[in-house]
C-alpha positions in Angstrom: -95.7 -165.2 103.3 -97.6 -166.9 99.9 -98.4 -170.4 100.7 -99.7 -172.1 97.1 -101.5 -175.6 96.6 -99.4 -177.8 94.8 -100.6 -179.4 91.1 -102.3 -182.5 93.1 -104.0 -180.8 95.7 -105.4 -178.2 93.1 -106.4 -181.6 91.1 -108.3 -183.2 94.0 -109.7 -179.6 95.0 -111.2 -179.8 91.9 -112.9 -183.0 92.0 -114.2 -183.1 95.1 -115.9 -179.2 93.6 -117.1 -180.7 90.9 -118.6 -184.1 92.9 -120.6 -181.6 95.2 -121.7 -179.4 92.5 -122.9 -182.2 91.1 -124.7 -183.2 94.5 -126.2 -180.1 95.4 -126.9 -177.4 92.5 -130.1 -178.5 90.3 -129.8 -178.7 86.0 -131.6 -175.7 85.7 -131.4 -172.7 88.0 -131.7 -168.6 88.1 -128.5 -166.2 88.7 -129.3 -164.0 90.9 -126.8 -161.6 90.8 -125.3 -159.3 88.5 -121.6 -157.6 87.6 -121.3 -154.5 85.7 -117.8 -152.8 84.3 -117.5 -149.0 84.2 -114.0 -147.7 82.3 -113.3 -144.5 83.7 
């Protein structure tokens, strides 16, 4: 069974990500991480 967020919820999903990214994650920060592609 697929269960899907309507428009709004996606909407308010969205702003309330945004407000705590806002809150919590500094200007300036380091990525820690990395991603690589290999095409076989």
């Amino acid at each position: 069974m697929f269960i899907s967020l309507t428009e709004e919820e996606i909407r308010q999903w969205e702003q309330e990500h945004t407000r705590l990214l806002e809150e919590i994650v500094p200007d300036k920060f380091d990525i820690l991480h990395y991603g690589a592609i290999a095409e076989l």
